[in-house]
FITI-430201 format. One record per residue (C-alpha): residue in one letter; y, z, x. Coordinates in nm, 2 decimals, m for minus. Layout:
<pt r="a" py="Y" pz="Z" px="X"/>
...
This chain:
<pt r="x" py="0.00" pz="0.00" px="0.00"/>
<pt r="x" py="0.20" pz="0.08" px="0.29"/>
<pt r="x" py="0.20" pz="m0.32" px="0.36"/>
<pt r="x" py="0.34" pz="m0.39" px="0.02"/>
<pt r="x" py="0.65" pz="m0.16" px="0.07"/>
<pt r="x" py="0.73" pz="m0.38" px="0.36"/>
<pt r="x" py="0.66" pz="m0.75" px="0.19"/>
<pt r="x" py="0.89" pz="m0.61" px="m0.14"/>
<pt r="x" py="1.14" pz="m0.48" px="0.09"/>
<pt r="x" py="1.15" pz="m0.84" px="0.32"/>
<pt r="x" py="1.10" pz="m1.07" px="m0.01"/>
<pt r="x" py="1.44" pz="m0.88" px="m0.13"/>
<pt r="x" py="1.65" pz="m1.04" px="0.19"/>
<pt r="x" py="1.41" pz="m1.33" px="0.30"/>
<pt r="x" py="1.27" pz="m1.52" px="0.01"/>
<pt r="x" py="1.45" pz="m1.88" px="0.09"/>
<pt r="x" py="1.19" pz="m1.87" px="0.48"/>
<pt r="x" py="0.91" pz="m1.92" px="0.22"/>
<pt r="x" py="0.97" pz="m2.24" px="0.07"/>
<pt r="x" py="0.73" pz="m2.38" px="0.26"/>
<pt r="x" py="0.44" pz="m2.18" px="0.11"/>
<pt r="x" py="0.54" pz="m2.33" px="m0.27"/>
<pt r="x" py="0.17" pz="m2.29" px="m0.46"/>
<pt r="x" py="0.15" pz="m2.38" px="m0.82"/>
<pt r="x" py="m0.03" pz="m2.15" px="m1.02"/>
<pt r="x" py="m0.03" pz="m1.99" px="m1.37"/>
<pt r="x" py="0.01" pz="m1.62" px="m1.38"/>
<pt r="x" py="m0.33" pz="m1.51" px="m1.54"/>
<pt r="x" py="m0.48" pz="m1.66" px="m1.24"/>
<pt r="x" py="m0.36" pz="m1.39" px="m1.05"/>
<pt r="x" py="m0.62" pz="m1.14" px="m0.88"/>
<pt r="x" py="m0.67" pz="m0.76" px="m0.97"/>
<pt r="x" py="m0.44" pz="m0.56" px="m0.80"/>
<pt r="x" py="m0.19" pz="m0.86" px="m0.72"/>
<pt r="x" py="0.23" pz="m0.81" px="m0.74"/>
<pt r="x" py="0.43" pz="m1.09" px="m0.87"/>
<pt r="x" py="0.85" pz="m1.06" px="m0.83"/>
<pt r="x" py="0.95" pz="m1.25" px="m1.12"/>
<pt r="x" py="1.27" pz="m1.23" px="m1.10"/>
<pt r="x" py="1.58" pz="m1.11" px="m0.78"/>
<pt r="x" py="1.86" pz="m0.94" px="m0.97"/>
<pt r="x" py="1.99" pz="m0.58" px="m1.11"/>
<pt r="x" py="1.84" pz="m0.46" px="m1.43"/>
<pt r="x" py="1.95" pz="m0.16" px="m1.64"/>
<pt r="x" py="1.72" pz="0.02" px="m1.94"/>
<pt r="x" py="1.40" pz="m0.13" px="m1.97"/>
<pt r="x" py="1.19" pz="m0.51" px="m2.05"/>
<pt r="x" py="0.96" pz="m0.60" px="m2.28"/>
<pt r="x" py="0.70" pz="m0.85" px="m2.39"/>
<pt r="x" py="0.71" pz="m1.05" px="m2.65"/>
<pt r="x" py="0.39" pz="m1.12" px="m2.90"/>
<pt r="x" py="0.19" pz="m1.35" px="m2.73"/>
<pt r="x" py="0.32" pz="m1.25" px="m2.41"/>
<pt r="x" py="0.52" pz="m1.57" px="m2.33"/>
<pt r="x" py="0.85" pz="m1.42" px="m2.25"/>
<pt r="x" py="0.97" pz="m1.07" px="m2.10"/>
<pt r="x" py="1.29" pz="m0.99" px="m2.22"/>
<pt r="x" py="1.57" pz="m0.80" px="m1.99"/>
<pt r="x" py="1.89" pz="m0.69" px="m1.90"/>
<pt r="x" py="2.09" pz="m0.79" px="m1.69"/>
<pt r="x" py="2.48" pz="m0.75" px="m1.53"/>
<pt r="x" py="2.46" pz="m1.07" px="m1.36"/>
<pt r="x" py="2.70" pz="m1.26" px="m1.56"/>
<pt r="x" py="2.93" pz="m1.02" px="m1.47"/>
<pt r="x" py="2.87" pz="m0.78" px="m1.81"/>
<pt r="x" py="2.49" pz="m0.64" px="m1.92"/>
<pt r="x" py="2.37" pz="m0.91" px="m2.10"/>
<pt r="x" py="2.02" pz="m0.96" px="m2.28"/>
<pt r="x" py="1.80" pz="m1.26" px="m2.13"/>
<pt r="x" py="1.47" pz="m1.34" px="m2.15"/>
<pt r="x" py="1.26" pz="m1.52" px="m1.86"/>
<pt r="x" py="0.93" pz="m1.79" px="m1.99"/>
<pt r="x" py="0.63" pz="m1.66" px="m1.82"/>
<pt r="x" py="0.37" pz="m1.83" px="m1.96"/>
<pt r="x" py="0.36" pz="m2.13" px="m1.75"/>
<pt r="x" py="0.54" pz="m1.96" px="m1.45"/>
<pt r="x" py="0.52" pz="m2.13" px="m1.10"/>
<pt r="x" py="0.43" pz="m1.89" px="m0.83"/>
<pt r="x" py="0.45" pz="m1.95" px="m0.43"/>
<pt r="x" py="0.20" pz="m1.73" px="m0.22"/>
<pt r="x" py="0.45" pz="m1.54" px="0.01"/>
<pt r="x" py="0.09" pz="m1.33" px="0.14"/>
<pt r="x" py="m0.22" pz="m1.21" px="0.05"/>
<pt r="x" py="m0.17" pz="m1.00" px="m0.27"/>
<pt r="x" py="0.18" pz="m1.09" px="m0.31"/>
<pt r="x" py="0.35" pz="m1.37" px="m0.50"/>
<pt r="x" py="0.73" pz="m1.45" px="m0.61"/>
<pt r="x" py="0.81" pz="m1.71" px="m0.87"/>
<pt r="x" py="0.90" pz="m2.07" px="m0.73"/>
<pt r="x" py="1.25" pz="m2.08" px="m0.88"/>
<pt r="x" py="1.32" pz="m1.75" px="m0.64"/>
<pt r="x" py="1.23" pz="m2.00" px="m0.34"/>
<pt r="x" py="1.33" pz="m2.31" px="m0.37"/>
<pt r="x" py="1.64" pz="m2.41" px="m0.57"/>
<pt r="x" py="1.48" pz="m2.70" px="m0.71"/>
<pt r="x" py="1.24" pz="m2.54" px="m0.86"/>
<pt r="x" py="1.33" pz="m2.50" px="m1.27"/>
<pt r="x" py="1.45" pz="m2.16" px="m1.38"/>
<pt r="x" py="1.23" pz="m2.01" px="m1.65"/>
<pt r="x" py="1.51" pz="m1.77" px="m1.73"/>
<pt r="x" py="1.76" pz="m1.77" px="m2.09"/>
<pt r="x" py="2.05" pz="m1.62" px="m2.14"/>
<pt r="x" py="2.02" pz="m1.49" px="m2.47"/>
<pt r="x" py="2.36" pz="m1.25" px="m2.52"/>
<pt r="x" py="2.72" pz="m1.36" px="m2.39"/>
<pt r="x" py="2.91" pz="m1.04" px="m2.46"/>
<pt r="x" py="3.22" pz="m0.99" px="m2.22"/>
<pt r="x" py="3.37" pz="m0.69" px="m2.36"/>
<pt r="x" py="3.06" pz="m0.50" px="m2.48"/>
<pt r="x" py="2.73" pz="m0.40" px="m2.32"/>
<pt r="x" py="2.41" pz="m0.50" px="m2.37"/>
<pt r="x" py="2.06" pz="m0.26" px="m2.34"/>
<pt r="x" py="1.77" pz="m0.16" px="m2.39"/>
<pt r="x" py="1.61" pz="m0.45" px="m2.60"/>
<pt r="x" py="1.28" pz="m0.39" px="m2.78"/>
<pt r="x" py="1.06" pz="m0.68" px="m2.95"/>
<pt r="x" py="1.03" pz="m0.63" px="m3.31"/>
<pt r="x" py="0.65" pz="m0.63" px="m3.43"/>
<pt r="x" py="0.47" pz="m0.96" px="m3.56"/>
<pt r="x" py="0.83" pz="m1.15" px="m3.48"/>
<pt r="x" py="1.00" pz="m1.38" px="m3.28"/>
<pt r="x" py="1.32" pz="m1.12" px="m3.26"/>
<pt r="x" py="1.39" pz="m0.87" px="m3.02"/>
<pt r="x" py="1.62" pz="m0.57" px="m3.13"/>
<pt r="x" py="1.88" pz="m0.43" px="m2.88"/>
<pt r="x" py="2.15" pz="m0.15" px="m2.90"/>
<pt r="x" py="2.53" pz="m0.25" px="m2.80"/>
<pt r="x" py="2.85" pz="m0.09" px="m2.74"/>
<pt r="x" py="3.19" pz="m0.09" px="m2.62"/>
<pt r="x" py="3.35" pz="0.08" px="m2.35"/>
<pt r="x" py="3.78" pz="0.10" px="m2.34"/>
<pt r="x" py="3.97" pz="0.13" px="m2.02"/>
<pt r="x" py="3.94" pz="0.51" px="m2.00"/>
<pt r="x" py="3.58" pz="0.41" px="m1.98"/>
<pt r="x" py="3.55" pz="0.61" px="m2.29"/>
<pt r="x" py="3.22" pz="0.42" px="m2.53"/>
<pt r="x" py="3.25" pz="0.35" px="m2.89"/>
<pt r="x" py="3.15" pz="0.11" px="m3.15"/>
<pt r="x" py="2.78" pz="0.17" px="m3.11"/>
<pt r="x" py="2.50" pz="m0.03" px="m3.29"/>
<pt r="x" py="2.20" pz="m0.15" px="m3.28"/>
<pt r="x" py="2.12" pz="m0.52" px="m3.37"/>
<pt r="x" py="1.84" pz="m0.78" px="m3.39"/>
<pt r="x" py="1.86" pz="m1.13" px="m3.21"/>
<pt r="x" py="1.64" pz="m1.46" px="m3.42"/>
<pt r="x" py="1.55" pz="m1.69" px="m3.11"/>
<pt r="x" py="1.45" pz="m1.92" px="m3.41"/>
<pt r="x" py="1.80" pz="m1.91" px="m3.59"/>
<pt r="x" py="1.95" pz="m1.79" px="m3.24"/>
<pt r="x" py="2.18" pz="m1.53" px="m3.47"/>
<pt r="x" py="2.21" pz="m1.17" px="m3.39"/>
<pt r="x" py="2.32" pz="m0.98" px="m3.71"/>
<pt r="x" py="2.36" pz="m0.53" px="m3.69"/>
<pt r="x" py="2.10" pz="m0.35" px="m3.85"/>
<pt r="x" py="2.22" pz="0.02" px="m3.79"/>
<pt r="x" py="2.59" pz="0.16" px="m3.70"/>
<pt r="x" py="2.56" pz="0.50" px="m3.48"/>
<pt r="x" py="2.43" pz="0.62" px="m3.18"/>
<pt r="x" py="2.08" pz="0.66" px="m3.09"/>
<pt r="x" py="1.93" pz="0.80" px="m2.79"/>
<pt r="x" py="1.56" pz="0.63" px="m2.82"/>
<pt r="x" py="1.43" pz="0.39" px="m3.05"/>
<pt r="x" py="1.08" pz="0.20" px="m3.11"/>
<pt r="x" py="0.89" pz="m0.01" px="m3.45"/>
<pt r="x" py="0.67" pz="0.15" px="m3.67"/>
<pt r="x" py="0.62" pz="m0.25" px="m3.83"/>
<pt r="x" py="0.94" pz="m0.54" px="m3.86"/>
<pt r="x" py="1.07" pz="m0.30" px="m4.13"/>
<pt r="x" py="1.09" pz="0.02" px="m3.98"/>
<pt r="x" py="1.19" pz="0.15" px="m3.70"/>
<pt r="x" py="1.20" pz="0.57" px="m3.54"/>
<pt r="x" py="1.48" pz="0.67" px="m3.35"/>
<pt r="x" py="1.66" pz="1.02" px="m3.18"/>
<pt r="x" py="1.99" pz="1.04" px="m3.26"/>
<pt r="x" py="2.23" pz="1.10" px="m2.98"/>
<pt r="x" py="2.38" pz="1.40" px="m3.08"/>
<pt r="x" py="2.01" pz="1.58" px="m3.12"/>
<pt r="x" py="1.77" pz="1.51" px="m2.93"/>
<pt r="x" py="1.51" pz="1.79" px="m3.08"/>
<pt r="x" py="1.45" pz="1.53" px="m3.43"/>
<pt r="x" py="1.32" pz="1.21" px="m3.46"/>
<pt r="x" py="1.43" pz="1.02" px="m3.78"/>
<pt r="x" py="1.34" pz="0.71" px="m3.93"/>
<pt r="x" py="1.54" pz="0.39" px="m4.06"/>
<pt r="x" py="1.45" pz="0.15" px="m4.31"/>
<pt r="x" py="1.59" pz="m0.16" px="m4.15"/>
<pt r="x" py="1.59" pz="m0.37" px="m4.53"/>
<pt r="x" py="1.82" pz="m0.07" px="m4.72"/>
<pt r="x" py="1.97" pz="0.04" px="m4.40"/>
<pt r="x" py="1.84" pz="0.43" px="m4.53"/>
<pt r="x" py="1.77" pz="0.71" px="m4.28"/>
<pt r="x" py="1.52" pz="1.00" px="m4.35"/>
<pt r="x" py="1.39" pz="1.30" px="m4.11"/>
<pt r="x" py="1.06" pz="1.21" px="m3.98"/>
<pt r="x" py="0.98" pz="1.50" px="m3.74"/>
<pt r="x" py="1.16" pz="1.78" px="m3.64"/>
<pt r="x" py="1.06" pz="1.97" px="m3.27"/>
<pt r="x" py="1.17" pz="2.32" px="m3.09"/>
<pt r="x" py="1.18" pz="2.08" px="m2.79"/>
<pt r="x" py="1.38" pz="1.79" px="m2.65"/>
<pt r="x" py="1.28" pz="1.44" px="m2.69"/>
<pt r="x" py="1.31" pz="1.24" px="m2.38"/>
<pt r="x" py="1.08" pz="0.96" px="m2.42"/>
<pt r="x" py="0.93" pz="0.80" px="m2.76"/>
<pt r="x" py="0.75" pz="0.47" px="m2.79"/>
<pt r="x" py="0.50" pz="0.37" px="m3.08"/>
<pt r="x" py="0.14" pz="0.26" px="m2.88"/>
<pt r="x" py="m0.14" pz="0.16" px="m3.06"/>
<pt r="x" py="m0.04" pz="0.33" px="m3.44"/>
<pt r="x" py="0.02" pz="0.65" px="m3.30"/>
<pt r="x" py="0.39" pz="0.77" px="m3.17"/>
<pt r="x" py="0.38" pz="0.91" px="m2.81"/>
<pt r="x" py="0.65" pz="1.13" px="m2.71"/>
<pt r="x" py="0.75" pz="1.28" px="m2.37"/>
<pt r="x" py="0.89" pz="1.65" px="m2.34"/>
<pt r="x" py="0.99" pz="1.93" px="m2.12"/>
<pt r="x" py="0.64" pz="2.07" px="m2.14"/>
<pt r="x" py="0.44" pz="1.75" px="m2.14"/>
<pt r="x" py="0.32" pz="1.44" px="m2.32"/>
<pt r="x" py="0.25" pz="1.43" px="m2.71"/>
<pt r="x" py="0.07" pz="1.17" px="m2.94"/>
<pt r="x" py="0.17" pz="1.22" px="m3.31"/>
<pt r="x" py="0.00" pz="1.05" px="m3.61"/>
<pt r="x" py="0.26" pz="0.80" px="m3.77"/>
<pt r="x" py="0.10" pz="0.90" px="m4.14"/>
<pt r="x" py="m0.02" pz="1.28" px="m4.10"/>
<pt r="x" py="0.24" pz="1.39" px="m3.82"/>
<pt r="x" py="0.05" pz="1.62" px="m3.63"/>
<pt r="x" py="0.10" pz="1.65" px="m3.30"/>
<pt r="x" py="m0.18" pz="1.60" px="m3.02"/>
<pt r="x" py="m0.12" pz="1.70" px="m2.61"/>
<pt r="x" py="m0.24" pz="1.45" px="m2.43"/>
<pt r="x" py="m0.08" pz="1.55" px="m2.02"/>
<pt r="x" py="0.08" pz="1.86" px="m1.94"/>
<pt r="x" py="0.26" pz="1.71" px="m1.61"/>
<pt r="x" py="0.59" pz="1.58" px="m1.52"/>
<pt r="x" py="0.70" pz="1.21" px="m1.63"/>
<pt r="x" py="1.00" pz="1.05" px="m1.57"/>
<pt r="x" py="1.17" pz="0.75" px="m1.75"/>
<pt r="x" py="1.11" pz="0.63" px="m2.11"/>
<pt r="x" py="0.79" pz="0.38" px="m2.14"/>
<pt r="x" py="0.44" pz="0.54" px="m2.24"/>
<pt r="x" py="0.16" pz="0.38" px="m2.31"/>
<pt r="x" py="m0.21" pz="0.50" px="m2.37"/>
<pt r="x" py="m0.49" pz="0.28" px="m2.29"/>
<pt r="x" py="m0.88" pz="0.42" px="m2.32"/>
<pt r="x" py="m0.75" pz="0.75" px="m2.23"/>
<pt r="x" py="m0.47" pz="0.63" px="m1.98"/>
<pt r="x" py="m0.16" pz="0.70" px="m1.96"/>
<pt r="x" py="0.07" pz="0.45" px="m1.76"/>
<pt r="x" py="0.42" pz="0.60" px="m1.75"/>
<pt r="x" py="0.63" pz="0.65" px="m1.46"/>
<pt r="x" py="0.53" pz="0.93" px="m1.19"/>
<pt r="x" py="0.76" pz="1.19" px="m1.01"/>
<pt r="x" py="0.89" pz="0.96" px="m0.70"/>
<pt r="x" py="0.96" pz="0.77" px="m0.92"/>
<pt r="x" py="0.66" pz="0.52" px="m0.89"/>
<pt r="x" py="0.51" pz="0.36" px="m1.21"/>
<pt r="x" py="0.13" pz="0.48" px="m1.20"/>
<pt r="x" py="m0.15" pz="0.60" px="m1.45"/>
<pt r="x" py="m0.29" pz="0.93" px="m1.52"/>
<pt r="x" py="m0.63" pz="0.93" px="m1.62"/>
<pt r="x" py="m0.62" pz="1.22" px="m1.92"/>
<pt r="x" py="m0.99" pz="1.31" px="m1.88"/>
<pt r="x" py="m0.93" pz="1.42" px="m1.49"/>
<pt r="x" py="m0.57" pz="1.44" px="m1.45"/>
<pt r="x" py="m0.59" pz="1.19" px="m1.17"/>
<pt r="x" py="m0.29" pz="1.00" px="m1.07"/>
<pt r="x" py="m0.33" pz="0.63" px="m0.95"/>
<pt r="x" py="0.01" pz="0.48" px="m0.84"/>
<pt r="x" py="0.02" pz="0.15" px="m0.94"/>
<pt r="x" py="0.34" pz="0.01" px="m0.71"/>
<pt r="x" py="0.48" pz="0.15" px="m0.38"/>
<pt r="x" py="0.83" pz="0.13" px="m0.45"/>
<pt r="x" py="1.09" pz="0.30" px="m0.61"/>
<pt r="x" py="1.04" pz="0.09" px="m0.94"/>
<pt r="x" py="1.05" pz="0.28" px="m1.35"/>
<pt r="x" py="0.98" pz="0.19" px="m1.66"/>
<pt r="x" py="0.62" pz="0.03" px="m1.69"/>
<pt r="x" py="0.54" pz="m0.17" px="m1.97"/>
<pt r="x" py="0.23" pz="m0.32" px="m2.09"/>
<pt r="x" py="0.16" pz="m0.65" px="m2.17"/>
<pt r="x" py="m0.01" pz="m0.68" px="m2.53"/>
<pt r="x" py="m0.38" pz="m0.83" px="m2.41"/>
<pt r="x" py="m0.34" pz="m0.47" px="m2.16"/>
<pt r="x" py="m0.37" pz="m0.70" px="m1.87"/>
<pt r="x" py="m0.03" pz="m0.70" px="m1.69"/>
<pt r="x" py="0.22" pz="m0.46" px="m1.61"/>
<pt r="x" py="0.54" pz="m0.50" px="m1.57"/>
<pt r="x" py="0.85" pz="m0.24" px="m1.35"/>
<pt r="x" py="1.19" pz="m0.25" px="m1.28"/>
<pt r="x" py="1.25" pz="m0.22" px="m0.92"/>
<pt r="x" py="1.54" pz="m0.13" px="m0.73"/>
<pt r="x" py="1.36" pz="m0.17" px="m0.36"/>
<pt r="x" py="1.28" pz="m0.52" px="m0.43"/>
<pt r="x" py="1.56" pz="m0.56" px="m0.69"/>
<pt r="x" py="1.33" pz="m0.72" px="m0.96"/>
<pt r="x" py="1.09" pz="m0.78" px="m1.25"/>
<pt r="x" py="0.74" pz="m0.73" px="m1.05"/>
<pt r="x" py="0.43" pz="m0.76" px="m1.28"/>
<pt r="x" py="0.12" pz="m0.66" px="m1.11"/>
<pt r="x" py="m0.25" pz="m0.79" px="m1.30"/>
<pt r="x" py="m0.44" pz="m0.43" px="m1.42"/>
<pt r="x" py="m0.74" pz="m0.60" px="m1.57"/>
């Protein structure tokens, strides 16, 4: 792993020396345990994949204001830099086409966290502005169509975190309490209380039909119909992506370095050498994808 650390850290100043090296290849042909820098710019909150996993979405400052984009993997060209470690073409040679959209052109307001909305082609987002006393205002959350390529508001306040139950409704922590999670019907635009805590809530993301919540005192799954609350990890997780796979938890470790925690041992398996966050899933469970700040990028390593 130790090797890795040095190719992400040399890919991040010295991509244009591998040119030469261009290969042609899909990303599901990658091997087990392969990295893949998809793409070479900043990135604030979080990505995620859409349905059939043909697109991550992201955000990005690089048009000079966080902007939503959203980059075609499906079909992605990827040069061999070295063994176990690939970058997308477009990263190496100019003339290679960019797979990457720019979905939002805000100037004024900024652009985060986006979430794909379930059984869709729309991703949801939340937005606000910021005045020249760098006080923020205005927030809301809204919901892009690629198809109609409108974005329209769904919700006016603050929210903290926010995932799908199904394309109608959607949980939430409001900003101003972080110890209740509520629920919003996106079609009437009501809000009811779906779970109250004695704890904060610093992590929520809906995995599988069941709501997975990250605490103070550890990791929680809670039923979506009967509410009751499981622990599944007593440790220390940092960030806001969880997922749960055959008793996994993928989530990102103290460091921080994305990793998974195998619930029936409590074993801990680091899954990048970097300082990278976020992990998400792809929906088949076969990829995962970090924000990285040492290789200042989208890396998806193959998991299955």
């Amino acid at each position: 792993m130790k090797n890795l650390v040095i190719i992400i850290t040399f890919l991040t100043f010295n991509l244009n020396s591998f040119s030469q090296l261009k290969l042609d290849i899909g990303l599901t042909q990658l091997g087990k345990e392969d990295i893949c820098q998809i793409t070479r710019v900043s990135h604030d909150s979080w990505v995620d994949w859409s349905i059939n996993d043909d697109y991550i979405v992201y955000i990005s400052p690089q048009s000079g204001n966080n902007n939503l984009y959203r980059i075609k993997i499906a079909d992605l060209e990827l040069t061999k830099v070295q063994s176990g470690f690939y970058a997308a073409s477009y990263l190496l040679d100019s003339l290679a086409k960019n797979p990457t959209e720019q979905i939002t052109f805000e100037t004024e307001r900024t652009v985060e966290c986006p979430v794909i909305v379930p059984n869709s082609n729309k991703v949801a987002y939340r937005s606000y502005f910021c005045n020249e006393s760098y006080e923020c205002l205005d927030f809301d959350l809204r919901i892009y169509d690629f198809k109609t390529k409108e974005s329209k508001t769904i919700f006016k306040e603050e929210m903290y975190l926010f995932d799908f139950i199904d394309s109608e409704r959607l949980l939430f922590v409001p900003h101003n309490n972080d110890s209740i999670i509520k629920e919003l019907n996106i079609k009437t635009g009501k809000t009811s209380t779906f779970k109250t805590f004695d704890f904060k809530v610093t992590a929520l993301q809906i995995d599988s039909g069941k709501l997975l919540i990250n605490s103070s005192n550890g990791i929680y799954s809670i039923d979506l119909i009967k509410k009751d609350l499981e622990k599944k990890y007593s440790g220390k997780i940092f960030a806001t992506r969880l997922t749960i796979v055959d008793q996994k938890l993928v989530a990102t470790l103290p460091g921080p370095a994305s990793g998974i925690i195998d619930l029936n041992t409590n074993t801990e398996t680091k899954l990048f050498n970097a300082y990278d966050y976020e992990p998400t899933l792809s929906n088949d469970n076969k990829f995962v994808a970090v924000i990285s700040e040492r290789a200042l990028g989208i890396l998806i390593k193959r998991i299955k």
